[in-house]
FILO-115809 format. One record per residue (C-alpha): residue in one letter; x, y, z. Coordinates in nm, 2 decimals. Each point is the difference from the previous one (the first is absolute). Layout:
N
+-----+--------+--------+--------+
! res !   east !  north !     up !
+-----+--------+--------+--------+
!   a !      X !      Y !      Z !
...
+-----+--------+--------+--------+
END
This chain:
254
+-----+--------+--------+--------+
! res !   east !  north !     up !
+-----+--------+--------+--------+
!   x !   0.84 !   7.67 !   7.79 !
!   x !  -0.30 !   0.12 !   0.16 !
!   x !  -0.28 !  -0.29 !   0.02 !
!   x !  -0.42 !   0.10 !   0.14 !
!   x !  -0.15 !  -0.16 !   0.30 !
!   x !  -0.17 !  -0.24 !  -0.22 !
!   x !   0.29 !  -0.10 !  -0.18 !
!   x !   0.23 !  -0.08 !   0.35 !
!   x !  -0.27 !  -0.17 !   0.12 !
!   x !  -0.01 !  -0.26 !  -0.31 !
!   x !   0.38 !   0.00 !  -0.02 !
!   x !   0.04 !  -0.13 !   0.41 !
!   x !  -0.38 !  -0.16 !   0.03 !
!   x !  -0.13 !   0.19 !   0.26 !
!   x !  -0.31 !   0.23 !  -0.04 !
!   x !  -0.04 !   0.35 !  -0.01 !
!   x !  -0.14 !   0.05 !   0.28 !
!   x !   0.35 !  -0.15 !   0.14 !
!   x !   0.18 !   0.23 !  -0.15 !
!   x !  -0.26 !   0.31 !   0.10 !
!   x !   0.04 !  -0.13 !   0.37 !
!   x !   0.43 !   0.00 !  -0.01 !
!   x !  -0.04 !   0.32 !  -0.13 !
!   x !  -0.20 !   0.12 !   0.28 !
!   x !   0.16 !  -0.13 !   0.29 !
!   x !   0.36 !   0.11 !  -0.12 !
!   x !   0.13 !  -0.35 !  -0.11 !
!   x !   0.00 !   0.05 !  -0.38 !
!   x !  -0.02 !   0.37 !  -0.12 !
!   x !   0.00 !   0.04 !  -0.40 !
!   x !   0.29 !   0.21 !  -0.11 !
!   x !  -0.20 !   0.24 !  -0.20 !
!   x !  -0.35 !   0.09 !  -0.12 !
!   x !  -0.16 !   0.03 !  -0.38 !
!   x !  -0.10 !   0.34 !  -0.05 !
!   x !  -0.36 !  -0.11 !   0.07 !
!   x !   0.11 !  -0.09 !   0.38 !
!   x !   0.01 !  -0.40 !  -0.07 !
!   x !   0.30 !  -0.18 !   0.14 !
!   x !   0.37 !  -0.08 !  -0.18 !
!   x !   0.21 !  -0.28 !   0.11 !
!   x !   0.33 !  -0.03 !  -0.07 !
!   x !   0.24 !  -0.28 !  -0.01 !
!   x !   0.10 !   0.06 !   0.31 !
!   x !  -0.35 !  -0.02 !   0.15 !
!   x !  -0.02 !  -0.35 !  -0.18 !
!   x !   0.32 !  -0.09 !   0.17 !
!   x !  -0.14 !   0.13 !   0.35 !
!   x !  -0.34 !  -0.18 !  -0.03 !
!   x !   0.20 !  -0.28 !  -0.11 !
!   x !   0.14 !  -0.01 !   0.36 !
!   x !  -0.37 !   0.06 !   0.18 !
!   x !  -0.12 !  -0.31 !  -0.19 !
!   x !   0.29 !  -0.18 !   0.11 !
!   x !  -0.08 !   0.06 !   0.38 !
!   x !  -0.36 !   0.00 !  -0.06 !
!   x !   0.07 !  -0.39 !  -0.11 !
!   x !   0.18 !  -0.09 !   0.34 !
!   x !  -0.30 !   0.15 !   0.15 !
!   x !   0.18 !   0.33 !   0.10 !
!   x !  -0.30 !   0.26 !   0.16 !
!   x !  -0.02 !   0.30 !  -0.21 !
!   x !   0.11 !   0.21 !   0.32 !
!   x !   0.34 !  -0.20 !   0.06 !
!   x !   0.04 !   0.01 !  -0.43 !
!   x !  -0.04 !   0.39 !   0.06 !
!   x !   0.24 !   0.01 !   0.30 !
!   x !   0.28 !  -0.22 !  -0.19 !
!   x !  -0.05 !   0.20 !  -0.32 !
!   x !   0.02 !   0.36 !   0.13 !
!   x !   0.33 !  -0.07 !   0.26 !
!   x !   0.24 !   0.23 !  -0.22 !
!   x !   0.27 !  -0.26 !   0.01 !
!   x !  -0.25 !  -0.27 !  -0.16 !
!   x !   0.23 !  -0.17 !  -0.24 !
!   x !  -0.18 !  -0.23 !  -0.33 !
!   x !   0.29 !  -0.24 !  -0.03 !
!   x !  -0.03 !  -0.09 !   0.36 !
!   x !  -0.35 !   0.00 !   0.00 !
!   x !  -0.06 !  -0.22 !  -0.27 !
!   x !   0.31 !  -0.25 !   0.15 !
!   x !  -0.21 !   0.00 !   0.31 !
!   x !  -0.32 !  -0.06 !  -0.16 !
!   x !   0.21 !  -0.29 !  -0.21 !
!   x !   0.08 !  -0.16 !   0.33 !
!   x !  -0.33 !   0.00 !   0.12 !
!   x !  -0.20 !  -0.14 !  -0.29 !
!   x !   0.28 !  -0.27 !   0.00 !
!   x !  -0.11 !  -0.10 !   0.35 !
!   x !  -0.38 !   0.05 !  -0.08 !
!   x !   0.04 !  -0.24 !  -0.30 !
!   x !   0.15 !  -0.27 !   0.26 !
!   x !  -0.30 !   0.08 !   0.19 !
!   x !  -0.26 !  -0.04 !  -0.27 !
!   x !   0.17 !  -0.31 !  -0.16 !
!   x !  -0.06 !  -0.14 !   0.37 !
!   x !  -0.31 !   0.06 !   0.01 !
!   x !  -0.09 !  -0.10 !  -0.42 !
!   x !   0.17 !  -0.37 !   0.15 !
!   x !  -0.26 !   0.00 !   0.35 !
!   x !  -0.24 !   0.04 !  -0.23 !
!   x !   0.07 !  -0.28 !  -0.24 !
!   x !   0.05 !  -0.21 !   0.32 !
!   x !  -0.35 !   0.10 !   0.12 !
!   x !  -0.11 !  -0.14 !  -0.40 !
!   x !   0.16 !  -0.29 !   0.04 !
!   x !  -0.08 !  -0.14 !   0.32 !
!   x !  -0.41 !   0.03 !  -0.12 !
!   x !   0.12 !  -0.27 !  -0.21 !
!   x !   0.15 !  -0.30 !   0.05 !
!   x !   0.07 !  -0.03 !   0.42 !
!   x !   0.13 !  -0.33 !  -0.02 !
!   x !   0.40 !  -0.03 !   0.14 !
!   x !   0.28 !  -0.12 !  -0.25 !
!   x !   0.08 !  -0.35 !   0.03 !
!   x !   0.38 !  -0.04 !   0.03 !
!   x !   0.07 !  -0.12 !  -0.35 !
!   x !  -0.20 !   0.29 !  -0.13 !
!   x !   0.19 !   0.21 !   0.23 !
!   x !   0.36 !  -0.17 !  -0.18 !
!   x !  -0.17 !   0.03 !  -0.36 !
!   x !  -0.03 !   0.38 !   0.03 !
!   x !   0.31 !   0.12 !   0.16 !
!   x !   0.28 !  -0.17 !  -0.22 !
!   x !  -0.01 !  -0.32 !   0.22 !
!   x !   0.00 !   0.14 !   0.33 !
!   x !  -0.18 !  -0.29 !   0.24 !
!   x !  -0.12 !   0.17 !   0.34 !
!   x !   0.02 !  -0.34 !   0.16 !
!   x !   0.37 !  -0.02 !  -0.03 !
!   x !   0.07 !   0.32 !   0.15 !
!   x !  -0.22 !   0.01 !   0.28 !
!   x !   0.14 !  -0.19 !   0.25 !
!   x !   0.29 !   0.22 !   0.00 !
!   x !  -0.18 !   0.33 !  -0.03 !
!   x !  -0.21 !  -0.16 !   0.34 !
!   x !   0.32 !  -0.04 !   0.17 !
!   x !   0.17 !   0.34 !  -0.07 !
!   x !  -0.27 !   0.26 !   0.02 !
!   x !  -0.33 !  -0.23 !   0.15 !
!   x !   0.02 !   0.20 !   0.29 !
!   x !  -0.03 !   0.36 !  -0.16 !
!   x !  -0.27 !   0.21 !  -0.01 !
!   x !   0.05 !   0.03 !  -0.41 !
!   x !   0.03 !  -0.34 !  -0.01 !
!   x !  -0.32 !  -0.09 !   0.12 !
!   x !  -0.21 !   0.30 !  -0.14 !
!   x !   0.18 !  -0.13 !  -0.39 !
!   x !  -0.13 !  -0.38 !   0.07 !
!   x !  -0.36 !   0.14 !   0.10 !
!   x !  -0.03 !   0.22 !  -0.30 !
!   x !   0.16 !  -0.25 !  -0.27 !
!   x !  -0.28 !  -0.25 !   0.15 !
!   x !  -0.24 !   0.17 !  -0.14 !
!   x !   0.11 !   0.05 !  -0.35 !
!   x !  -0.15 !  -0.11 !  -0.29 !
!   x !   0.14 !  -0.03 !  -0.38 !
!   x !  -0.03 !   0.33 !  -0.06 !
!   x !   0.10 !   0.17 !   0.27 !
!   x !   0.36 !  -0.22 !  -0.03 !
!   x !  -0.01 !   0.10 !  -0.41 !
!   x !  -0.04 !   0.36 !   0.10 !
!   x !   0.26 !  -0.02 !   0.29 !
!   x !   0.26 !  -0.19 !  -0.27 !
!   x !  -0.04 !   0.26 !  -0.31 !
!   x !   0.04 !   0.30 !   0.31 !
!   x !   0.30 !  -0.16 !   0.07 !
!   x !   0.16 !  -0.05 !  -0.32 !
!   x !  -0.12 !   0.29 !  -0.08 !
!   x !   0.20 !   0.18 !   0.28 !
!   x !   0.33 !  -0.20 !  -0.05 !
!   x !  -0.02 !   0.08 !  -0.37 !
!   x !   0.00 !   0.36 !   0.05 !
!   x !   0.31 !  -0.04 !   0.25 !
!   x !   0.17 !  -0.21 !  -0.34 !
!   x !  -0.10 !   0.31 !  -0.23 !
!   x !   0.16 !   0.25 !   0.25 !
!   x !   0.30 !  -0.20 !   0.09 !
!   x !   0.08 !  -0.10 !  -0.39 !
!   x !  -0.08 !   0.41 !  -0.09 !
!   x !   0.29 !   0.06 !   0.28 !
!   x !  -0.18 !   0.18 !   0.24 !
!   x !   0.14 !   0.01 !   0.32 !
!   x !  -0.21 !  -0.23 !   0.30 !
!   x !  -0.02 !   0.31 !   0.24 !
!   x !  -0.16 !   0.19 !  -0.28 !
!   x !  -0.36 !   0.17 !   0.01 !
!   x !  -0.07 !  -0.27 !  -0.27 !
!   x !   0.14 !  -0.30 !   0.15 !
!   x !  -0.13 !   0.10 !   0.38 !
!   x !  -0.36 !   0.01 !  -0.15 !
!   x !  -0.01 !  -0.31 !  -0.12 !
!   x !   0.15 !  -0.17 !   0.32 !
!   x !  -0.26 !   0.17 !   0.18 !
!   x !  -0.30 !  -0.14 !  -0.27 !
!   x !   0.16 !  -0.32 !   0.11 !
!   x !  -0.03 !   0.07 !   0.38 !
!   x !  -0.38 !   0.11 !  -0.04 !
!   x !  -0.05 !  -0.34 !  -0.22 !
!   x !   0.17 !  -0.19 !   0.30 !
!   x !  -0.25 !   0.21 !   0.26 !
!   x !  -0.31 !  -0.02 !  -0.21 !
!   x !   0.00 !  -0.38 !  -0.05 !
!   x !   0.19 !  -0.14 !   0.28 !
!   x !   0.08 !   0.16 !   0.32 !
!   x !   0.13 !   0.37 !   0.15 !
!   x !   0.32 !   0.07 !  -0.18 !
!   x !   0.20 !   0.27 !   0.16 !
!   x !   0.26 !   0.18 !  -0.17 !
!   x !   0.28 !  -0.17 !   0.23 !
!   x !  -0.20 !  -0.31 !  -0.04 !
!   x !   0.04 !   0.02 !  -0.35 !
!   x !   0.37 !   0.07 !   0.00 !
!   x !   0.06 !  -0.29 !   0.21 !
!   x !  -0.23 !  -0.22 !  -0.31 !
!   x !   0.24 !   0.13 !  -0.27 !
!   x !   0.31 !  -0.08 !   0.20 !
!   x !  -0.15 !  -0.37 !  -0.02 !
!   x !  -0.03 !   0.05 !  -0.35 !
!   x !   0.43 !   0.00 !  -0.01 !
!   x !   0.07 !  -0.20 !   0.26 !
!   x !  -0.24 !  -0.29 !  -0.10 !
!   x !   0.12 !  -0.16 !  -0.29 !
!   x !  -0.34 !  -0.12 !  -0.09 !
!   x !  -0.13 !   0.33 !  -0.02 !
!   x !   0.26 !   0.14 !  -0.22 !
!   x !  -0.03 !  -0.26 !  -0.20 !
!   x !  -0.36 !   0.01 !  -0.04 !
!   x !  -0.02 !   0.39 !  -0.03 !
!   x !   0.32 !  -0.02 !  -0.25 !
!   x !  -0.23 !  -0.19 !  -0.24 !
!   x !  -0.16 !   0.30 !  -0.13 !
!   x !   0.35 !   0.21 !  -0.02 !
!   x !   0.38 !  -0.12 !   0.12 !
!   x !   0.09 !   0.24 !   0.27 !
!   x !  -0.43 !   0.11 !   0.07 !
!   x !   0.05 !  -0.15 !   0.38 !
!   x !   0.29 !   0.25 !   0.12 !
!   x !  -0.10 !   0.29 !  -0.20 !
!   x !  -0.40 !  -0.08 !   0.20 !
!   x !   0.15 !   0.01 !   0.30 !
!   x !   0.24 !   0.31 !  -0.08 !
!   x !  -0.33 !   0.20 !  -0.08 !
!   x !  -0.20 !  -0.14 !   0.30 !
!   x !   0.26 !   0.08 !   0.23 !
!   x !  -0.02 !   0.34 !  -0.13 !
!   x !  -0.37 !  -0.01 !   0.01 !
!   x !  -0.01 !  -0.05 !   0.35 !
!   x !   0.28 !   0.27 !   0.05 !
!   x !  -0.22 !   0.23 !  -0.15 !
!   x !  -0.30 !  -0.12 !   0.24 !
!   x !   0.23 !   0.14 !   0.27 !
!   x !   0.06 !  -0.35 !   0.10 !
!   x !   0.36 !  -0.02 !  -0.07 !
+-----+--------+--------+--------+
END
């Protein structure tokens, strides 16, 4: 297979000039020439640019691309396992940031706090009111505590819709992975105990790695919270806190 300049370029969407500019600095060299002079890629140019384009998406500098991709032992399968990894976490990034911003829509709407009932209507009859007193006397004192109250204060409707289909959205994943077998110390499973961790930051308080541990140990030894987190999926509670506990582990907090 030999392919122009013109053709790679509308293959991998980049422009010629692109192409021209690899070329140049050493990054992408054609494997052969037309006999007019005009570059020949191969397949495994395709392959190689394949790889630039990956690191150019995670925002790699051409120089570092150019280091990584010269270093005689540069190996393609760990390459693209690495760059795997690190789109994963950009994605947990960028889905944190897609839900600020739906926050920041919402709350230029309506301001006005949820009434209790409202609050018990949208969460599968959970009542605030009931729980409070308890939650006062356990963890009033704490810094989370305190910041959660101040923040939930000022939530409208939609700011408690979004906050709700986050988290179902978050435990339903945990069901999928747990139902598909995968282990809770998994890549998978650790990923989305840590989109639960950034839910719990972004829309309540500071949540720590350890602190988050010690919240899905509640979630077994409270029966209430089994319970309630058992409703999407028997067993979701243990297999949370199995892949939170290995969340934070990976944080370095174990």
């Amino acid at each position: 297979m030999a392919l122009t300049v013109k053709q790679v370029a509308s293959i991998a969407g980049v422009s010629v000039r692109t192409l021209h500019h690899y070329d140049e600095i050493g990054l992408l060299r054609p494997s052969g020439r037309s006999s007019a002079g005009y570059r020949l890629y191969s397949e495994a140019d395709l392959s190689r640019l394949q790889q630039v384009l990956f690191f150019r998406a995670l925002e790699f500098p051409l120089q570092e691309i150019c280091r990584l991709m010269r270093d005689p032992e540069f190996d393609i399968g760990a390459s693209l396992r690495m760059q795997r990894q690190l789109l994963r976490e950009k994605a947990v990034r960028l889905q944190s940031l897609l839900v600020a911003v739906d926050a920041a829509l919402a709350r230029l709407g309506d301001e006005r706090p949820m009434t209790n009932d409202e609050m018990k209507q949208m969460f599968d009859g959970f009542d605030p009111s009931v729980h409070e007193a308890e939650a006062q006397q356990r963890w009033g004192e704490t810094e989370a505590y305190q910041e959660s109250k101040r923040r939930a204060a000022t939530y409208g409707k939609r700011e408690w819709e979004a906050i709700k289909l986050e988290a179902d959205a978050t435990f339903a994943r945990l069901a999928e992975l747990m139902k598909a077998g995968v282990a809770p110390d998994a890549a998978d499973a650790m990923d989305a105990a840590e989109a639960h961790r950034q839910h719990l930051e972004r829309w309540f308080y500071p949540c720590s790695p350890a602190f988050h541990r010690g919240l899905g140990q509640l979630y077994v030894d409270d029966p209430r919270f089994t319970a309630n987190i058992d409703k999407t999926s028997p067993g979701l509670a243990a297999y949370a806190a199995a892949a939170i506990t290995a969340n934070a582990g990976r944080a370095g907090s174990a």
